[in-house]
PyMOL Python script that loads the backbone (N, CA, C, O; Angstrom):
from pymol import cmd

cmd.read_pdbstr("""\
ATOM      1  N   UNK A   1     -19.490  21.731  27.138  1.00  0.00           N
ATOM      2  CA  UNK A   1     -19.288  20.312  27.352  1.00  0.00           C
ATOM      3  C   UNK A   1     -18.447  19.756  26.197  1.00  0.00           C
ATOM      4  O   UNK A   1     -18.706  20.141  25.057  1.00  0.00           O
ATOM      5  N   UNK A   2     -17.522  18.935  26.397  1.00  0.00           N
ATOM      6  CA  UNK A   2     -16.465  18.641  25.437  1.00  0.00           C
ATOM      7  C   UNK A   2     -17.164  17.211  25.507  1.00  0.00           C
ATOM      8  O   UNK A   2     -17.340  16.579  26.549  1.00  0.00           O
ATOM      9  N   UNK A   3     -17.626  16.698  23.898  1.00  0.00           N
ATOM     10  CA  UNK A   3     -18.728  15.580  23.498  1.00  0.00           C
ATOM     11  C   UNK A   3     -17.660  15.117  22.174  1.00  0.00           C
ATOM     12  O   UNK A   3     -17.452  15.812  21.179  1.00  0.00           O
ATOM     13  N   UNK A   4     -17.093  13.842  22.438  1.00  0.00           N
ATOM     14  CA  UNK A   4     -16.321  12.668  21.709  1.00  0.00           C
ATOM     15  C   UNK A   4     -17.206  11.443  21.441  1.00  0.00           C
ATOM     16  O   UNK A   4     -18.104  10.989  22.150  1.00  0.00           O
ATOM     17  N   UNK A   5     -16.593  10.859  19.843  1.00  0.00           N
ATOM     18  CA  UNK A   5     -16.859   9.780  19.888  1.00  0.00           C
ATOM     19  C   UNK A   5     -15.722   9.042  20.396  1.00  0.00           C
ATOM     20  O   UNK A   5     -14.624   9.594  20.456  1.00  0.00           O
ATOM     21  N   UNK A   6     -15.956   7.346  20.920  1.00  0.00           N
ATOM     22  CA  UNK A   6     -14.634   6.588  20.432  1.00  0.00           C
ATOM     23  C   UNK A   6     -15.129   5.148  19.997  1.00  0.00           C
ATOM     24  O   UNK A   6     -16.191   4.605  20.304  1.00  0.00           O
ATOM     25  N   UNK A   7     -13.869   4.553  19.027  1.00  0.00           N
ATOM     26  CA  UNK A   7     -14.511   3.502  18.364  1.00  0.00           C
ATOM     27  C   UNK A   7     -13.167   3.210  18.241  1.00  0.00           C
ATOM     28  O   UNK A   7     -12.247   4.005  18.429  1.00  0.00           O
ATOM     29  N   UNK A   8     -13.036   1.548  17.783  1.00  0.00           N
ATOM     30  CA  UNK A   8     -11.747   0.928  17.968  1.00  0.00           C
ATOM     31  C   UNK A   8     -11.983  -0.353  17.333  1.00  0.00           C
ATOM     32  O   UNK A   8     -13.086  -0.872  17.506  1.00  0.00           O
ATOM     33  N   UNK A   9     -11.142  -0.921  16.648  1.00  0.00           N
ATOM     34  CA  UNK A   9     -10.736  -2.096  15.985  1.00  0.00           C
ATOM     35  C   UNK A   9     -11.627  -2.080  14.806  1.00  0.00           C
ATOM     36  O   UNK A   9     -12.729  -2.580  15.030  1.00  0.00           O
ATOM     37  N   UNK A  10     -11.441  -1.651  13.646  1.00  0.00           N
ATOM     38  CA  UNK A  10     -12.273  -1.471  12.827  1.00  0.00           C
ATOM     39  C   UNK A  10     -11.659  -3.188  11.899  1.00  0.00           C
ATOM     40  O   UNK A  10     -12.259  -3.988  11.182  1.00  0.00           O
ATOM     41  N   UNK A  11     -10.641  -3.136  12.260  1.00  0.00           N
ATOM     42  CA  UNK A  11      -9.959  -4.391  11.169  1.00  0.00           C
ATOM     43  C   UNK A  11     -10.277  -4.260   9.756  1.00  0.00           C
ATOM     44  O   UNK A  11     -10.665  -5.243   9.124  1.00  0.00           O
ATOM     45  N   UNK A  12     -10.101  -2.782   9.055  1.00  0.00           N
ATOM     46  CA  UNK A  12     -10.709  -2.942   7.438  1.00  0.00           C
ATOM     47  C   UNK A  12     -10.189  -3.416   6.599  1.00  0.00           C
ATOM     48  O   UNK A  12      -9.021  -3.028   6.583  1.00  0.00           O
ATOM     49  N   UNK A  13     -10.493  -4.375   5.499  1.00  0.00           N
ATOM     50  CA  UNK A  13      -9.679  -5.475   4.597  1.00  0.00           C
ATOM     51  C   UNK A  13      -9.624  -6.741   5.234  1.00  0.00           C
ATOM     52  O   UNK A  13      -8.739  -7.492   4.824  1.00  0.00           O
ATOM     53  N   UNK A  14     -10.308  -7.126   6.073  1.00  0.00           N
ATOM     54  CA  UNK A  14     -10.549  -8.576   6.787  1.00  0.00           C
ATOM     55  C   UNK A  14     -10.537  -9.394   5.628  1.00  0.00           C
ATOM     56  O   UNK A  14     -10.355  -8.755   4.592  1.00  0.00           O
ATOM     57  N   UNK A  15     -10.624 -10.165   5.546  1.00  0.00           N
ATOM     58  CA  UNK A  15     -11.049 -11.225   4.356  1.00  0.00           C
ATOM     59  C   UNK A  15     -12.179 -11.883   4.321  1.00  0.00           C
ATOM     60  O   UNK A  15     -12.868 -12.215   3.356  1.00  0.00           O
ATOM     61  N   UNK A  16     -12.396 -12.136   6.059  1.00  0.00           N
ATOM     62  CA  UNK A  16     -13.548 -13.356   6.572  1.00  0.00           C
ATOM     63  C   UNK A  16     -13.807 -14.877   5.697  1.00  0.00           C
ATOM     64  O   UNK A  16     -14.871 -15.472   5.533  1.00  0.00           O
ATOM     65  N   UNK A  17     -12.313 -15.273   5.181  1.00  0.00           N
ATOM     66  CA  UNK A  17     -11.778 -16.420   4.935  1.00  0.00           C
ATOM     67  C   UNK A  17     -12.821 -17.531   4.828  1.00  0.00           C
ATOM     68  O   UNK A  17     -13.236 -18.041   3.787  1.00  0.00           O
ATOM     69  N   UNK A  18     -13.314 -17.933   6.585  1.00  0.00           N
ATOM     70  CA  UNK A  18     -14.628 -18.569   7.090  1.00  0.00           C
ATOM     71  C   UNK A  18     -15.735 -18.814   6.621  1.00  0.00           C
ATOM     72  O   UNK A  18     -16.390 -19.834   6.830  1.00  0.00           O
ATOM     73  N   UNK A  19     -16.139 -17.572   5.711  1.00  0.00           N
ATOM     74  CA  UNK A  19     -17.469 -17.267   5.297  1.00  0.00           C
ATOM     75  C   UNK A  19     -17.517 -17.146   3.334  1.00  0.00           C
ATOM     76  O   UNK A  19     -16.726 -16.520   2.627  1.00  0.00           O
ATOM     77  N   UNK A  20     -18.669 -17.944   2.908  1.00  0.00           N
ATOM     78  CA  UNK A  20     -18.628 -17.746   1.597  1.00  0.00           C
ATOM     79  C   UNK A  20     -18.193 -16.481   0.843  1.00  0.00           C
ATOM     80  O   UNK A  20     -18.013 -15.443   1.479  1.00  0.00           O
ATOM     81  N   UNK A  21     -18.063 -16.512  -0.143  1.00  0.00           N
ATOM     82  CA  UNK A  21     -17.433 -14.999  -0.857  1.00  0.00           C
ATOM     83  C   UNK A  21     -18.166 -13.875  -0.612  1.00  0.00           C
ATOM     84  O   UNK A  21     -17.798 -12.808  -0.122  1.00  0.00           O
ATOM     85  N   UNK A  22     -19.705 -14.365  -1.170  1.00  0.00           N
ATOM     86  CA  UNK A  22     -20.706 -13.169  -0.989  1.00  0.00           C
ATOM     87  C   UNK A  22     -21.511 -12.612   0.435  1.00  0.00           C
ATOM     88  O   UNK A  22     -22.291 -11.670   0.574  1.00  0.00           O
ATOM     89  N   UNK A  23     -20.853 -13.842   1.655  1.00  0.00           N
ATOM     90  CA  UNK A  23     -21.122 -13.301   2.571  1.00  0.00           C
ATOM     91  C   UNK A  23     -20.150 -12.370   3.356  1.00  0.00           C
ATOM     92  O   UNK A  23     -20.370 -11.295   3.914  1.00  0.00           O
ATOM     93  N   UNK A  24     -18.865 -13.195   3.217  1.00  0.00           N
ATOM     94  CA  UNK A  24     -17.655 -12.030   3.140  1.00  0.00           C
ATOM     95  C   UNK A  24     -17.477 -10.865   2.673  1.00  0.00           C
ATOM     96  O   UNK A  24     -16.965  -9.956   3.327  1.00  0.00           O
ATOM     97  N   UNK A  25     -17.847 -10.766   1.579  1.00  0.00           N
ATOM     98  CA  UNK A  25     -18.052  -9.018   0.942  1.00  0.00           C
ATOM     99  C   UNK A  25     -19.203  -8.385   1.643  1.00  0.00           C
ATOM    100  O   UNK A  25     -19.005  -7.176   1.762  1.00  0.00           O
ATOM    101  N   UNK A  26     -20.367  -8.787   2.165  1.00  0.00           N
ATOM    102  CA  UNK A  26     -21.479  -8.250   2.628  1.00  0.00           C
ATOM    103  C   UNK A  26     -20.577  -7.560   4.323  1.00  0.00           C
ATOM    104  O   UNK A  26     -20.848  -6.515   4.915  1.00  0.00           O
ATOM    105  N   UNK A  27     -19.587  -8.531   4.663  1.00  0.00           N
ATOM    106  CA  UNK A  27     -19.158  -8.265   5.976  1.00  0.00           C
ATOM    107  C   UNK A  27     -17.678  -7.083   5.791  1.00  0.00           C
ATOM    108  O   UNK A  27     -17.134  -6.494   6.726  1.00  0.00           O
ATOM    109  N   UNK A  28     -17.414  -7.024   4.779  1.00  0.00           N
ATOM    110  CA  UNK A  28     -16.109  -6.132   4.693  1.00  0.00           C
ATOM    111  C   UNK A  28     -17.317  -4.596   4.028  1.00  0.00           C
ATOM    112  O   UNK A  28     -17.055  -3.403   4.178  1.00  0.00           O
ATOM    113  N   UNK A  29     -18.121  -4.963   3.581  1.00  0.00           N
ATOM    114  CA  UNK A  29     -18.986  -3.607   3.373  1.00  0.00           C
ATOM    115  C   UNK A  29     -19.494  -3.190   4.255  1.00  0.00           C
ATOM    116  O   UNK A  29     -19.748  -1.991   4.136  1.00  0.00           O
ATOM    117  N   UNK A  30     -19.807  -3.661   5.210  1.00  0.00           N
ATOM    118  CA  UNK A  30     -20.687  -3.372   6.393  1.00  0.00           C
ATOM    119  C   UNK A  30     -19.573  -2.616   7.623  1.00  0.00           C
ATOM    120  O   UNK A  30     -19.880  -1.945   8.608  1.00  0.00           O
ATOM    121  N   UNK A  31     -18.285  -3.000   7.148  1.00  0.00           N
ATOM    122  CA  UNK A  31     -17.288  -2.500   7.874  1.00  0.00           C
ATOM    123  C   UNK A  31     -17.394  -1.162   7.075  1.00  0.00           C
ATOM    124  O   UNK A  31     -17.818  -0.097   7.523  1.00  0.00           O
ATOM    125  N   UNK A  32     -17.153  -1.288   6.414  1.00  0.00           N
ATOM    126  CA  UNK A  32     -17.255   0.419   5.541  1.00  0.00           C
ATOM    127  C   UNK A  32     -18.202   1.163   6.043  1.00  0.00           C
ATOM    128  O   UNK A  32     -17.957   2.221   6.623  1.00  0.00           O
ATOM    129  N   UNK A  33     -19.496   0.649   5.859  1.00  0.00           N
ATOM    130  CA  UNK A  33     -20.824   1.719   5.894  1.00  0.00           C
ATOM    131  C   UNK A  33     -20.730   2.043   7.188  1.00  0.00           C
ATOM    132  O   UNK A  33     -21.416   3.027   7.465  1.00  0.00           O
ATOM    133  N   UNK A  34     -19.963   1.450   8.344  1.00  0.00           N
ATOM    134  CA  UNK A  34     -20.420   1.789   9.518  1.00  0.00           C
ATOM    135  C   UNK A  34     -18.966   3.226   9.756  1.00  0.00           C
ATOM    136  O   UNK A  34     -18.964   3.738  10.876  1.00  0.00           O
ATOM    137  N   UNK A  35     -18.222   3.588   9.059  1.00  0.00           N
ATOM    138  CA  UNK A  35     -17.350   4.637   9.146  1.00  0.00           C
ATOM    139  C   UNK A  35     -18.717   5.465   8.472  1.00  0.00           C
ATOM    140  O   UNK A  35     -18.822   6.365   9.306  1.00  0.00           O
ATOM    141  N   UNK A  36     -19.415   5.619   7.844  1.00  0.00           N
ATOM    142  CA  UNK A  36     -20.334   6.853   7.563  1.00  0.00           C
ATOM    143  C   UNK A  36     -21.366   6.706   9.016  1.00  0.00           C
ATOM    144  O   UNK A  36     -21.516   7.734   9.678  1.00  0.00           O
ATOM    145  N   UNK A  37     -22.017   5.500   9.453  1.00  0.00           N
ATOM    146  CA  UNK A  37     -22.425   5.478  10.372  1.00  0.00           C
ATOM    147  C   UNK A  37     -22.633   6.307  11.562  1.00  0.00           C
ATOM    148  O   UNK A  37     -23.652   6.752  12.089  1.00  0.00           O
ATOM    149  N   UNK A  38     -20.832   6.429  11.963  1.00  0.00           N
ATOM    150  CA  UNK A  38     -20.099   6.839  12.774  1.00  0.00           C
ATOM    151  C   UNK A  38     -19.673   8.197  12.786  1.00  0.00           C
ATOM    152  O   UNK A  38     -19.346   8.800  13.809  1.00  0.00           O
ATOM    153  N   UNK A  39     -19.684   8.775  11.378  1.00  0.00           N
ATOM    154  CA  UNK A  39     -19.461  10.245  11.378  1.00  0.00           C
ATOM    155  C   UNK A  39     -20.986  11.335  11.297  1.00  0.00           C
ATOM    156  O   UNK A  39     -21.099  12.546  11.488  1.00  0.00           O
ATOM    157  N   UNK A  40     -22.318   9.956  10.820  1.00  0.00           N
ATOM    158  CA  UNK A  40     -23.498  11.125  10.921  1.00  0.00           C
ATOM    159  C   UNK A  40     -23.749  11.089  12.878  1.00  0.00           C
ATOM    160  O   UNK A  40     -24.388  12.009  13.388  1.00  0.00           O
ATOM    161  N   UNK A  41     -23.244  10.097  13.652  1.00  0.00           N
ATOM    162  CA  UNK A  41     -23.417   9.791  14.841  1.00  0.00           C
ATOM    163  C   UNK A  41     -22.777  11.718  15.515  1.00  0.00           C
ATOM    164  O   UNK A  41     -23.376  12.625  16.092  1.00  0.00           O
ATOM    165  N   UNK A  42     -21.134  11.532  14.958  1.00  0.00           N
ATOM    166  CA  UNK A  42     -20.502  12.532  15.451  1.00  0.00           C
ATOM    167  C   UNK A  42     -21.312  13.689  14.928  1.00  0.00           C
ATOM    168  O   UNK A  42     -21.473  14.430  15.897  1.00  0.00           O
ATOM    169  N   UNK A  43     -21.798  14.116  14.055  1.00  0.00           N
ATOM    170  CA  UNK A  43     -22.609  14.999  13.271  1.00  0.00           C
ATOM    171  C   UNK A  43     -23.602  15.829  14.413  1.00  0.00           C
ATOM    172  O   UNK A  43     -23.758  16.966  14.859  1.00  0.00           O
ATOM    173  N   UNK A  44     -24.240  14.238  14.585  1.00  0.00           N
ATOM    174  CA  UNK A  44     -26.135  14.413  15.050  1.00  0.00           C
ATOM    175  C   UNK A  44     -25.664  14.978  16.914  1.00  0.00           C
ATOM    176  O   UNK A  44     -26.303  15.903  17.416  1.00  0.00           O
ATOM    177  N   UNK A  45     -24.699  14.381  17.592  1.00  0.00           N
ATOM    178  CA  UNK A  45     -24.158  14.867  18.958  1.00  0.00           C
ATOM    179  C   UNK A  45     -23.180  15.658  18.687  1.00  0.00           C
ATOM    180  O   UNK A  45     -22.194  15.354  19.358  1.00  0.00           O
ATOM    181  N   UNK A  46     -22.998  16.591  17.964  1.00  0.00           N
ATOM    182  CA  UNK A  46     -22.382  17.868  17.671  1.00  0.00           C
ATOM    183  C   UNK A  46     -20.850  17.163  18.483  1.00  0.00           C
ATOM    184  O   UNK A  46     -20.278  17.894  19.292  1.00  0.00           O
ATOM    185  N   UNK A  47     -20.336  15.908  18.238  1.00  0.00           N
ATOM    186  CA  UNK A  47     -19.050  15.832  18.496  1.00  0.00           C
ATOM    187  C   UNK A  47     -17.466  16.472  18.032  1.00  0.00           C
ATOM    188  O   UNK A  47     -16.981  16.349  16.908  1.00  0.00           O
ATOM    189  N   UNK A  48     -17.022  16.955  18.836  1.00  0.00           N
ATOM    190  CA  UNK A  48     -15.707  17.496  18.740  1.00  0.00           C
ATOM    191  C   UNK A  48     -14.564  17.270  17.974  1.00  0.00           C
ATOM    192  O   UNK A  48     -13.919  17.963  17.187  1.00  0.00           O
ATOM    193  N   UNK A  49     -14.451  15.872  18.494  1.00  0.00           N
ATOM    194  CA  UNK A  49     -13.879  14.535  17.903  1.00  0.00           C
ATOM    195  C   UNK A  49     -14.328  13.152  17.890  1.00  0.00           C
ATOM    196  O   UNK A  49     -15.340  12.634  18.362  1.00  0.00           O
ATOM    197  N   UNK A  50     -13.484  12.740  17.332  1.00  0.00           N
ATOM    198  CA  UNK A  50     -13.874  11.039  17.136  1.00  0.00           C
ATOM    199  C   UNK A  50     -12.773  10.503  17.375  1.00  0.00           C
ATOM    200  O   UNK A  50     -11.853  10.941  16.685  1.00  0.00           O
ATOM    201  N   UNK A  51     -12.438   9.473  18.317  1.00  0.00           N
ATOM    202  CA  UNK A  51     -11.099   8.751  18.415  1.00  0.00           C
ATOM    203  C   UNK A  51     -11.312   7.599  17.752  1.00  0.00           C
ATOM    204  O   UNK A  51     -12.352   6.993  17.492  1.00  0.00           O
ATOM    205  N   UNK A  52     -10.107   7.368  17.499  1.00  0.00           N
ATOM    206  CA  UNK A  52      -9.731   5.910  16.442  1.00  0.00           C
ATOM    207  C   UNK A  52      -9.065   5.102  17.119  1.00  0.00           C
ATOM    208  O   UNK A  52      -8.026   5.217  16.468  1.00  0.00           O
ATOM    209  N   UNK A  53      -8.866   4.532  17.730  1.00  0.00           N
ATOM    210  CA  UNK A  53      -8.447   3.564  18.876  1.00  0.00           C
ATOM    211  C   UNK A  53      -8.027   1.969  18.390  1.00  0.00           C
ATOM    212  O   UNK A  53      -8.928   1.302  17.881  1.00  0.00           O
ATOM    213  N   UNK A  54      -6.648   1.348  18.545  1.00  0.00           N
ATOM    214  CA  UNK A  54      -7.247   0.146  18.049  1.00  0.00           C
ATOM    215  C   UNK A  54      -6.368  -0.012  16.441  1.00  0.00           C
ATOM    216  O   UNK A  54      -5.434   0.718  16.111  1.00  0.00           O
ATOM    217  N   UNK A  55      -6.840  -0.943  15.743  1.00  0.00           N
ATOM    218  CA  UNK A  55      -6.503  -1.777  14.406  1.00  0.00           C
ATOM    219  C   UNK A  55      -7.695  -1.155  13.741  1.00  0.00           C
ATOM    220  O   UNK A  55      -8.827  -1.633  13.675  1.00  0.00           O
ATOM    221  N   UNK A  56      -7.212   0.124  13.200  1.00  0.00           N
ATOM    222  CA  UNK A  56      -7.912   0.406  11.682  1.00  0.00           C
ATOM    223  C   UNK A  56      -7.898  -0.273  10.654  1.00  0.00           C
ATOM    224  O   UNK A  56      -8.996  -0.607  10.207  1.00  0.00           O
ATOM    225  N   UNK A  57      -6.911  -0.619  10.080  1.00  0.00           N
ATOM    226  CA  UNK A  57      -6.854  -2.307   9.032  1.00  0.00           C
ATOM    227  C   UNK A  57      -6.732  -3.414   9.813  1.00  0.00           C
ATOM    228  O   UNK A  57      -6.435  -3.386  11.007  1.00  0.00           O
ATOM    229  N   UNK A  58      -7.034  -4.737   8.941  1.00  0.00           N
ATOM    230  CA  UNK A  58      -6.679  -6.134   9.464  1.00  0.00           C
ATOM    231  C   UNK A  58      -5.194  -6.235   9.588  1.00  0.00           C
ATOM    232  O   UNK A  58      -4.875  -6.802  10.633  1.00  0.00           O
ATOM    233  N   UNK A  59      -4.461  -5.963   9.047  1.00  0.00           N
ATOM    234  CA  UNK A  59      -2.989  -6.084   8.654  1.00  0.00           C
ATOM    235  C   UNK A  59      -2.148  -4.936   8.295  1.00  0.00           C
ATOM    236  O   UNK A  59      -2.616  -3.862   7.916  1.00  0.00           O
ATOM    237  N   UNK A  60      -0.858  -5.195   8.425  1.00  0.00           N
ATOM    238  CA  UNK A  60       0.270  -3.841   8.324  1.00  0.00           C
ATOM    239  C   UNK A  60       0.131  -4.239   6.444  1.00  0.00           C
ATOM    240  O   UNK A  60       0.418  -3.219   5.817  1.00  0.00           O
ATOM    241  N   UNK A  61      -0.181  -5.281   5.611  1.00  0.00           N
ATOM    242  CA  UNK A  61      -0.149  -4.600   3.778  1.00  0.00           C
ATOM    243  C   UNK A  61      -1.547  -4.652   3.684  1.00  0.00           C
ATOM    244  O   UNK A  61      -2.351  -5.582   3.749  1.00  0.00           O
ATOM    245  N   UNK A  62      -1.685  -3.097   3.466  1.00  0.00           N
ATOM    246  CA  UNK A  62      -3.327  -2.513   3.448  1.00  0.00           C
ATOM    247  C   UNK A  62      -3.359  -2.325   1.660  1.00  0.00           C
ATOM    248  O   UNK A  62      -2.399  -1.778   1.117  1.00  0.00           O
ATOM    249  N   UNK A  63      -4.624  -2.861   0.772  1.00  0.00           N
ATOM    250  CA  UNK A  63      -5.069  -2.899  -0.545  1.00  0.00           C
ATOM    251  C   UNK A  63      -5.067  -1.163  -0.502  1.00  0.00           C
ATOM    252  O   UNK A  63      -5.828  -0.470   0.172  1.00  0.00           O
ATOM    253  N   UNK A  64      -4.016  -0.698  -1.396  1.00  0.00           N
ATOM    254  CA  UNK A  64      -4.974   0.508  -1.919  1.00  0.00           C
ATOM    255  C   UNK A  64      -6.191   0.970  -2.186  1.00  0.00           C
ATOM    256  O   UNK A  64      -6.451   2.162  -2.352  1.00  0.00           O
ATOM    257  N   UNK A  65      -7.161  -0.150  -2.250  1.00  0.00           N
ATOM    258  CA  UNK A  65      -8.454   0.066  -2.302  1.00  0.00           C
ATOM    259  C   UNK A  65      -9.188   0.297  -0.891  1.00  0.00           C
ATOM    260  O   UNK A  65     -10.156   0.968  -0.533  1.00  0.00           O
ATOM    261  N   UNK A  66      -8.188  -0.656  -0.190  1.00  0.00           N
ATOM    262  CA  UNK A  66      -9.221  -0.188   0.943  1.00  0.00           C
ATOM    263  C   UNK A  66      -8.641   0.915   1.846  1.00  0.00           C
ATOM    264  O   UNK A  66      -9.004   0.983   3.020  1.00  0.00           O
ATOM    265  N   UNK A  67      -7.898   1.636   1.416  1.00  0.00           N
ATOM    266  CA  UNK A  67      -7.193   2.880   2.036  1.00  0.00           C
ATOM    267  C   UNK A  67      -7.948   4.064   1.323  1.00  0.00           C
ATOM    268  O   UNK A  67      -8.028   5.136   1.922  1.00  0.00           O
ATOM    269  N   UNK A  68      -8.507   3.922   0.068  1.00  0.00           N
ATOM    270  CA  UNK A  68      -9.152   4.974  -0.919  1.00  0.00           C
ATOM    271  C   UNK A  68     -10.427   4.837  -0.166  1.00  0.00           C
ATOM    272  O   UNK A  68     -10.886   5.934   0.151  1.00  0.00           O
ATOM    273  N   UNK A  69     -11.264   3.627   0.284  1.00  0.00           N
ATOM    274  CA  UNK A  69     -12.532   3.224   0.867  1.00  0.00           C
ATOM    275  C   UNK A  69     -12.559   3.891   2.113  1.00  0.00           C
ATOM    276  O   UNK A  69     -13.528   4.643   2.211  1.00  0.00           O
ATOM    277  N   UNK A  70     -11.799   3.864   3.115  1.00  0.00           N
ATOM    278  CA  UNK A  70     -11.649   4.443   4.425  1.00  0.00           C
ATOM    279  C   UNK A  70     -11.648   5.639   4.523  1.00  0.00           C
ATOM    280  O   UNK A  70     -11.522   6.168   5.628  1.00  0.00           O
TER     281      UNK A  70
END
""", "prot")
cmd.dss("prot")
cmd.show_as("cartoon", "prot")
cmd.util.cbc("prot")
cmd.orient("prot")
């Protein structure tokens, strides 16, 4: 049986502008933790692959930091 994940629009480096500073960082981390999330997922269903589908960053000028984070 050929067993994939897929996941799409991750938008990493959002800013969340909207939202106070420290709730904004709680929401650009939570974008992070869920890429480990996502790979013990592929792990635990012995997946093949994982597709990436979609807006991996918020924007085409990605922070070196959050390219080292990803």
């Amino acid at each position: 049986m050929f067993v994939f994940l897929h996941t799409a629009d991750w938008q990493l480096g959002k800013p969340f502008g909207a939202f106070p500073q420290e709730k904004a960082a709680l929401l650009r981390d939570a974008r992070l933790s869920s890429i480990d999330r996502l790979a013990d997922a592929a792990r635990r269903h012995d997946a093949s692959h994982v597709v990436v589908a979609g807006d991996v960053f918020d924007g085409e000028l990605v922070a070196d930091g959050d390219i080292a984070k990803a």
